[in-house]
C-alpha angles and dihedrals in degrees: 000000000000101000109233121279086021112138100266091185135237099289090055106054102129093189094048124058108202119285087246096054089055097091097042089053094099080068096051111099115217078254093070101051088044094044089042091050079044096064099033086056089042084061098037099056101033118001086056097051095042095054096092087034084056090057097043091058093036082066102044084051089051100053084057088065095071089069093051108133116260115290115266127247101280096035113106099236102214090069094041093103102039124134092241089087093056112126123239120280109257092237079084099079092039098066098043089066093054081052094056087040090063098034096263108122125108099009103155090073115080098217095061097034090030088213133141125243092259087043082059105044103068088045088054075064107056080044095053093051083045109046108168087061083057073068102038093050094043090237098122122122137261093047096044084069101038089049094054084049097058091038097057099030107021129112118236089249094044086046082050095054108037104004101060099047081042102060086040090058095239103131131009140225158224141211107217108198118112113081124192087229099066148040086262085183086077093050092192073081090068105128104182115113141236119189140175124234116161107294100350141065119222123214131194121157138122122250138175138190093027097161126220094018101104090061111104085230092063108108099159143041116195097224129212120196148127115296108167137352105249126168099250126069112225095047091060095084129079134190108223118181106233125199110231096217086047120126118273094023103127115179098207098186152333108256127216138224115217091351095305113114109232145168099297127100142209112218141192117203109199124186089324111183121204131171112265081243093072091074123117123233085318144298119306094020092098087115104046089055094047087062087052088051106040106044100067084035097066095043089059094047095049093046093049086049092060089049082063099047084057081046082055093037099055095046080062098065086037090063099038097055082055110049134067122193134167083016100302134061126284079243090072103047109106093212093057086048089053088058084047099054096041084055099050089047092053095048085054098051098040089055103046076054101057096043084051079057091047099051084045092056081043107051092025111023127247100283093057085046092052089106086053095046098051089055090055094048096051093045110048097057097047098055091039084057096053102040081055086048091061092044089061096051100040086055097043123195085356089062093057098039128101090263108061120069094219091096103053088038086055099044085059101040089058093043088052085062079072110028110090085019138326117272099248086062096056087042090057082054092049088050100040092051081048092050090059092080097071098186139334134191087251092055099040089050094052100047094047133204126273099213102188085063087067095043082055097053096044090051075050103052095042083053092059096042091048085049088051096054098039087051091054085044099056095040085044087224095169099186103050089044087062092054092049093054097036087056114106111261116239137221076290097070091105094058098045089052098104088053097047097049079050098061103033096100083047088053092051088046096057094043086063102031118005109173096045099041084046083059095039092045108039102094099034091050091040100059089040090064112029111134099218078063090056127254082253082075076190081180094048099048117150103181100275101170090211094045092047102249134161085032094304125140110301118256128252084247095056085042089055098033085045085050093046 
């Protein structure tokens, strides 16, 4: 337990809410601060104290690993006594119930923390620096997601069976959707099939990090694949709920991140068969269901992550009060303020971001605040990276050893750039939602107008339109000289003028006669407006006042034919 007047932190102040929550608090109900104290003191009182109780027994569940019986067929070997398949430390349950005991338990739904989606999101932080009351709370990923899945889109029969033992905290689940065989970033790739037959579906399909799904707890995986072949994209995918002891599910290995083997699996589904009743809301509505499901979701990881980069972040200042180099403490280097200060300017701004993100789902609904929510997701790791990053640094060889916890938390801040989506997909959100807006005043005025580019196309274009005519002329094509002069003139009539007051004896001549003023003319008219002798036509001339003729002012074509 943290002794009174101990230094609880920033992030456990239970009298301050943080400085960027302050103009939204006209929007925070009296649920939220008492909910907020609630769980500081939660952690406080029992998450706090269990922490080195948590390791002992990891490591007793662990050792019971090594007798584990020999790996299956399909299972790599080399992997089959890791300590990846270690069950989880009975403390666990424990403190669940402590949870459930104070009214903590479940708090990501709305309907059991009635909080909005910016309530929630600072507490996603205080959840994301103190990660076994995520447990605890039974707020961790992948199963938030999968519970709000089953709540909004399950059946009664299909709530009865996964979702209960799921919000008790009995079993655990997985989200099986990334494969190694396609760009799984654009999901309309995904290969894996679906397929009716009777009263079943059957499912084959490769998948791989597919988190959660090497933990013994682990019953159920919530599916994607390809389920028809409709005409439309995005209605060719299904969500199917898979038993994870079903027949055909081979867990082939645990994967690692940077090297290091964690909880995420790669998985063969051969020939699965499930009941048709296993189906969620219907074929060819996968995708519907993924935008209910990741949307909250993205929110509540970025705002964990920036509860880790405070965790970073205050490392930092532990460091730096304890350790002196070059004959004065790291505190009182200015380059090592100046890491300070830019961290503490990018928490700032990545939260007041996220909380932007928070008020849009809350007033708009998730799919409006798509644009917001990319942003989020795309800042907040990164920040959260780099500040990691400095901490590092700032503690040197320390910063990269077995006992300190940088380097897992920076093993798991990179992979969440591509968890929920890499960042190059949210940024094409970002961008898309931008390229609606074509143009503006403000934009046109801004940009300017090189005027000399239009002078240029409009010499261009009376120089095609001359060619055109000399060209019907010489061939004495009647018929196509007729069309050419009987087409609308352009923004470019004041430069074909010329060309125009040259032929119109020609014109007249053709409309009487065609096919004998197209004979008589040809050459004369020909020669006039050829353009290897120049549109001036300075020779030609017959008066036109915007061609200068008649010894008028000279035109902006002869200016720009005289310059080329």
């Amino acid at each position: 337990m943290v002794e009174a007047g101990e230094s609880a932190g920033y992030i456990l102040d239970p009298e301050r809410i943080p400085a960027e929550l302050e103009p939204f608090k006209d929007r925070l109900s009296e649920n939220f601060f008492e909910v907020r104290k609630r769980i500081i003191n939660f952690i406080k009182e029992d998450i706090i104290p269990a922490m080195p109780i948590c390791s002992r027994q990891y490591k007793e569940e662990i050792d019971k690993v090594k007798s584990r019986k020999p790996a299956s067929p399909h299972e790599d070997p080399e992997h089959a006594t890791h300590p990846v398949w270690a069950a989880s430390p009975p403390i666990f349950d424990e403190l669940r119930q402590k949870a459930k005991a104070r009214g903590l338990y479940n708090f990501f739904l709305p309907e059991v923390g009635k909080l909005s989606v910016l309530e929630y999101a600072p507490i996603c932080e205080i959840l994301g620096a103190f990660g076994l009351c995520n447990v605890a709370m039974n707020c961790t990923a992948p199963d938030t997601g999968n519970m709000e899945v089953l709540e909004k889109f399950g059946t009664e029969e299909q709530k009865r069976q996964w979702l209960v033992p799921l919000l008790e905290g009995k079993i655990r689940s997985a989200y099986a959707m990334t494969e190694p065989g396609v760009a799984s970033s654009d999901a309309t790739n995904i290969s894996a099939t679906i397929t009716r037959d009777g009263d079943e579906y059957v499912i084959n399909g490769h998948k791989w990090y597919i988190s959660g799904a090497c933990r013994p707890e682990c019953k159920v995986f919530v599916f994607l694949g390809r389920s028809g072949t409709s005409e439309q994209r995005h209605k060719q995918h299904s969500m199917i709920l898979v038993p994870r002891d079903a027949k055909g599910v081979h867990i082939i290995r645990p994967l690692a991140v940077f090297g290091h083997i964690h909880d995420h699996a790669e998985i063969l589904f051969e020939n699965v068969r499930v009941p048709a009743s296993h189906m969620l809301l219907g074929e060819g509505r996968g995708f519907e269901i993924a935008q209910g499901r990741l949307g909250p979701g993205r929110i509540h990881h970025c705002m964990r992550t920036i509860g880790t980069a405070e965790q970073a972040l205050d490392a930092i200042l532990h460091r730096v009060h304890q350790r002196v180099a070059f004959g004065k403490l790291l505190a009182d280097q200015a380059t090592i303020r100046q890491t300070i200060a830019e961290a503490r300017m990018e928490i700032t701004k990545s939260r007041l971001l996220c909380y932007l993100a928070a008020v849009q789902a809350d007033d708009h609904g998730f799919k409006a605040a798509k644009g917001f929510i990319a942003m989020t997701k795309v800042d907040a790791p990164r920040i959260c990276q780099k500040i990691l990053d400095e901490a590092i640094q700032i503690h040197g060889a320390h910063g990269v050893s077995q006992d300190s916890h940088l380097t897992d938390l920076y093993h798991h801040v990179r992979h969440v750039r591509l968890a929920d989506g890499p960042d190059i997909v949210h940024l094409n959100t970002i961008a898309k939602e931008e390229l609606k807006r074509r143009s503006s005043v403000m934009g046109t005025s801004v940009s300017g107008v090189n005027k000399n580019v239009e002078k240029l196309r409009k010499a261009d274009e009376a120089m095609l339109r001359a060619k055109a005519l000399s060209k019907a002329l010489a061939k004495g094509e009647a018929e196509e000289l007729m069309d050419i002069l009987k087409a609308p003139f352009s923004p470019v009539q004041d430069l074909v003028s010329d060309s125009k007051a040259i032929l119109l004896s020609t014109e007249t001549a053709v409309l009487e006669a065609p096919e004998e003023a197209a004979g008589n003319s040809t050459e004369a008219a020909a020669r006039s407006c050829d353009p290897t002798v120049g549109l001036s036509c300075r020779a030609q001339r017959v008066g036109s006042p915007n061609l200068g003729g008649g010894g008028g002012k000279g035109s902006d074509l002869d200016d720009w034919h005289g310059a080329r």
